[in-house]
N, C-alpha and C positions, 0 to 999 in steps of 0.2 A: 444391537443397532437394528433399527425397522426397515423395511425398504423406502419408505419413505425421505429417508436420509439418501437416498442413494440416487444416483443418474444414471439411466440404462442405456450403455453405451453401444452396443454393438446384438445382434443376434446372431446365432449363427447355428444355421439346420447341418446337422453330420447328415451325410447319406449313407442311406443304406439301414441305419440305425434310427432315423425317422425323430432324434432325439433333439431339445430343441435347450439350447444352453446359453445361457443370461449371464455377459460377462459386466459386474456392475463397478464402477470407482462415486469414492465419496461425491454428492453434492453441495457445491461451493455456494455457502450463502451469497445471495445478492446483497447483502450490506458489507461484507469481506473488501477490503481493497489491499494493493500491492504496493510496495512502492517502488517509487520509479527510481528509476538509476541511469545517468547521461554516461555512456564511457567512450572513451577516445575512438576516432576510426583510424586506420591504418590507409585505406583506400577508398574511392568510391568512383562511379563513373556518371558522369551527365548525361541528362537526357540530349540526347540527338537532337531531338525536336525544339527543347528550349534551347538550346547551345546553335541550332541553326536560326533563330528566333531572334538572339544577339547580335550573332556573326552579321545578321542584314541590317541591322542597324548601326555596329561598330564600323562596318565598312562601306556601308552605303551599296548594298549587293542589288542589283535590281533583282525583282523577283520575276517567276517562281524563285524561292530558294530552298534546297532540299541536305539535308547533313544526316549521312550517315555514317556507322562504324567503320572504320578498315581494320585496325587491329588492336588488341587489347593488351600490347608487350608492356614491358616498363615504364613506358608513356602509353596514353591513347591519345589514336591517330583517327580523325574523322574527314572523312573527302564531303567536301561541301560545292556544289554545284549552284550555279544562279544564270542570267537568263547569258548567254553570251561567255560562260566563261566557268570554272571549275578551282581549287586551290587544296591544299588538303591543312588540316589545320590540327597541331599535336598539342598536347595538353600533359605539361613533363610530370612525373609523379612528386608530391614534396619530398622539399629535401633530396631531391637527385641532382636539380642542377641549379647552381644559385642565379641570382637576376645577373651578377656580374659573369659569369660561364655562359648564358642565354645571350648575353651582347655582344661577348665576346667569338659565336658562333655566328650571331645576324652579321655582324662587321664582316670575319672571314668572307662570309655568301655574298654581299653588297661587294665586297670587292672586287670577287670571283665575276661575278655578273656583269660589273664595270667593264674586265677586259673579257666578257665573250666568253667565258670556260661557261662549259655545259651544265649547270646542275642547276638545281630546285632552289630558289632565291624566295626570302622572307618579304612579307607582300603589305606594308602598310596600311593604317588604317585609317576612316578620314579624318583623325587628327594628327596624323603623319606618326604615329607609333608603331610599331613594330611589334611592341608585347603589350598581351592581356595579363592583368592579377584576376584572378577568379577566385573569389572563394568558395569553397568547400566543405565540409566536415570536419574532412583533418586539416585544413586550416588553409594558406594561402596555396595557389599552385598557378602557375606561368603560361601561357600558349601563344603560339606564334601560329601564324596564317604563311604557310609558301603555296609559291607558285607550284599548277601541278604539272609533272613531270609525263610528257606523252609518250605514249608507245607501250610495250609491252614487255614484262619482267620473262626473259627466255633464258632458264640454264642451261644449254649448252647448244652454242654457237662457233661461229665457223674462226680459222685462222686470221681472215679480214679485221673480223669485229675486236678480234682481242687485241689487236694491233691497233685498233683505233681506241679502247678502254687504255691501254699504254700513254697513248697519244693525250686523252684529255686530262688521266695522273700525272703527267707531267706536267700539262700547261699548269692544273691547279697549282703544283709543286714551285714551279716556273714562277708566276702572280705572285705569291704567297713568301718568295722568300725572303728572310730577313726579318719577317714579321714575328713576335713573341708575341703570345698572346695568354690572356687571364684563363688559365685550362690548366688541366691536369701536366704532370710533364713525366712522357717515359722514357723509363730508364730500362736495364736488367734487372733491378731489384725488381720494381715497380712488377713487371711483368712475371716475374718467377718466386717471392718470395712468400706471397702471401696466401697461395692455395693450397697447400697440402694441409696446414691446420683445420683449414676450411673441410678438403672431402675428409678429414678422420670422425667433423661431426655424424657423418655417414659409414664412413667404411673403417676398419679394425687398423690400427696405425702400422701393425705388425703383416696385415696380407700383402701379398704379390705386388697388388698394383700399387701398393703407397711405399713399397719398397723400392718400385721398378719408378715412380713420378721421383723421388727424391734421388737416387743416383742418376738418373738421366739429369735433374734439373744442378747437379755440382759437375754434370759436363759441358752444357748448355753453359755454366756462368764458366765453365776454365774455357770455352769457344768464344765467350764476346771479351773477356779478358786480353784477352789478345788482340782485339781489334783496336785503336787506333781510336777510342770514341771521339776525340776533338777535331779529327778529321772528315768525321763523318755529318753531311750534309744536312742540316736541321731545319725546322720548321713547325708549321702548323701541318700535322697528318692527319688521315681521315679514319683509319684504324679499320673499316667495315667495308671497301669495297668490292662487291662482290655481284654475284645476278641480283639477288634479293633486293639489293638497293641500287640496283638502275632500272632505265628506261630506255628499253632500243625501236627505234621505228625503223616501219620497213625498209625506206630507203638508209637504214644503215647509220642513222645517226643517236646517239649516246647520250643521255643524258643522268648525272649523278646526284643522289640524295642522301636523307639522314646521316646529318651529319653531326649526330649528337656525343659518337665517341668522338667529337675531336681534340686535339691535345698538339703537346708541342714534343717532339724527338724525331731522329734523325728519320730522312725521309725515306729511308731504304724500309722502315717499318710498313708502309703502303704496299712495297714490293715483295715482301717479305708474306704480308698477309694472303696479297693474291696467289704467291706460290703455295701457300697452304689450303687454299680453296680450291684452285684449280687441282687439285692434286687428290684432294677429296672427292671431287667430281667425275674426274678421268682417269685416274689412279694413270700405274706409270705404263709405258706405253709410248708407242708414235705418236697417237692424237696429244698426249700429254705434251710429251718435247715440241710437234711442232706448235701448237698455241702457244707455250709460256715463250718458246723463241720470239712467235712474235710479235707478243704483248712487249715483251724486253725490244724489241725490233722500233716498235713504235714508239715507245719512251723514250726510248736513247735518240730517235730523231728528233725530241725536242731538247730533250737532257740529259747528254752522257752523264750515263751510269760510272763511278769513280771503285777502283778495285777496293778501298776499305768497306763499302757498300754491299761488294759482290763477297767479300769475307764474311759478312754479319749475315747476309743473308737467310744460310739455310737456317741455323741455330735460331734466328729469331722468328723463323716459321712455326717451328717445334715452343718456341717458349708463350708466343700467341695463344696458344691451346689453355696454356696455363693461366693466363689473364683472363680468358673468356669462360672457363670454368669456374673459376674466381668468382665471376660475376655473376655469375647462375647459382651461385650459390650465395652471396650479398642478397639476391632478390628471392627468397627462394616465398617471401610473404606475401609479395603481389606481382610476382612476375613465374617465378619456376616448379611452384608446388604441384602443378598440372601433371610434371611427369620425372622429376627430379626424386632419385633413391636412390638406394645402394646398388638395386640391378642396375639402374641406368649408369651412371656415374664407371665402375666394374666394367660395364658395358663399353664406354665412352673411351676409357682408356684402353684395355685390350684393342681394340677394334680399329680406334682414328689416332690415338696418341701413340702410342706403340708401334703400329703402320707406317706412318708419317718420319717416325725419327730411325726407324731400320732403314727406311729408302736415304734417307737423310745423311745417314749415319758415315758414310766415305767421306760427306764433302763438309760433315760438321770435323770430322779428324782430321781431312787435309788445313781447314782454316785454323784450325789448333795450331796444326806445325808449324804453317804458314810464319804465322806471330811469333814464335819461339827465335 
């Protein structure tokens, strides 16, 4: 073959050796073509700039109008600014949340909003809708416009504040009950059943930690066994309250967002979650005890806490972990591949699951007995 055939791709001088080497790959006729091939997309994300383009005219935003990124999780979430006013606007991934699970989340917030609880309400647009269809690549996808939430996301704050986060989980609790609504609905299984097949696609079924997740998780279900689940207070829960999803300004007022894991089981699952958060945060300790006191302090002023409630609790702390692992591993194609392995996962359990249910562990035994 002549060099004429060939396209001279690169040069490159060794030094020292002074030598000068010609690395050549074949040259592709210009009358050569390819053929095209369309294939599915899994994901994609909109331009800022066109999606803020829209938003001014769906809603009637006065301008300037500016949209940018805020985060790229399982949804994207874009904060969109215009002249007077701000709102942040998510865009669900397909197929994560259906239009009936979307309305059924705007309804919750519109209600919320009606009696005054603090959080991030869906913001109409000017044909009084609520949800966008947007099309895609991968095909249809959903977004809503809420209100933006002011103040500032602060993980660790004072005994006041958590008292007043009690205070607003309740009112929502409060508002909300009675209501069923079109959402998921959790249970024990729900929460424990369906991750450990999930990390074996990562970790050996036979190591430590998938040993240590499955005997914990047939003590976790003989702990809520016991508990009285008809008794226990139900509703619409929010499953995710924690710093990352609120808003505290400085004068001390609260306000709560995404609320896209929402779902219908008993409302201790709220209380439940923050004791697993806060626990992670502060690990245990005085600051520990006295915040969760008086986050509990503050709920129970609007809604005593009932003792089947105070049973489920610690176990459905510990069993949290296991849902939200779950899920990180459900997304792992457009949401967790970033940093989701077997070190991490190995990691996750040793470190936070493991942690959690030793502290845990007296007053998952005492709720055992308790029921017996």
């Amino acid at each position: 073959m002549t060099m004429s055939k060939y396209n001279l791709l690169f040069f490159n001088i060794i030094a020292g050796y002074k030598e000068l080497s010609v690395t050549c790959v074949p040259f592709l006729n210009a009358n050569t073509h390819s053929t095209m091939v369309q294939l599915p997309v899994i994901t994609s994300t909109f331009s800022p700039a066109a999606l803020g383009e829209y938003l001014q005219s769906a809603y009637q935003l006065p301008g300037p109008v500016t949209c940018t990124m805020l985060r790229m999780g399982i949804n994207h979430t874009f904060k969109v600014q215009w002249q007077g006013g701000a709102g942040v606007f998510r865009v669900y991934s397909i197929n994560w949340r259906s239009e009936a699970e979307i309305q059924a989340e705007i309804q919750v917030l519109l209600t919320l909003q009606a009696q005054n609880v603090a959080v991030s309400y869906p913001l109409a647009d000017k044909q009084g809708r609520y949800m966008q269809a947007l099309q895609s690549p991968e095909g249809l996808r959903y977004g809503v416009m809420f209100s933006f939430a002011a103040g500032e996301k602060v993980m660790f704050y004072g005994a006041d504040l958590h008292k007043k986060v009690g205070e607003v989980m309740a009112h929502f609790h409060e508002v909300t009950a009675g209501m069923n609504i079109q959402r998921e609905t959790y249970t024990p299984e729900r929460l424990l059943d369906h991750t450990i097949a999930k990390l074996c696609q990562w970790i050996d079924p036979h190591s430590p930690e998938i040993t240590f997740m499955a005997s914990t998780r047939t003590i976790l279900h003989e702990s809520l066994q016991q508990v009285n689940w008809d008794l226990l207070p139900k509703g619409p829960v929010h499953m995710d309250i924690w710093f990352d999803n609120m808003s505290i300004r400085l004068e001390g007022d609260v306000t709560i967002f995404d609320f896209d894991f929402l779902g219908n089981g008993p409302r201790c699952l709220d209380l439940a979650y923050y004791l697993m958060q806060l626990y992670h945060l502060e690990k245990e300790g005085p600051a520990y005890e006295e915040k969760y006191a008086a986050f509990m302090a503050g709920y129970n002023s609007v809604r005593p806490v009932q003792p089947e409630e105070l049973q489920a609790i610690p176990a459905l702390s510990v069993a949290l972990y296991y849902f939200y692992l779950g899920i990180q591993c459900d997304r792992f194609e457009n949401f967790s591949n970033v940093y989701l392995n077997e070190a991490y996962l190995k990691r996750y359990i040793e470190v936070i699951v493991k942690r959690i249910f030793n502290f845990l562990a007296p007053k998952i035994a005492a709720s055992t007995s308790l029921g017996k």
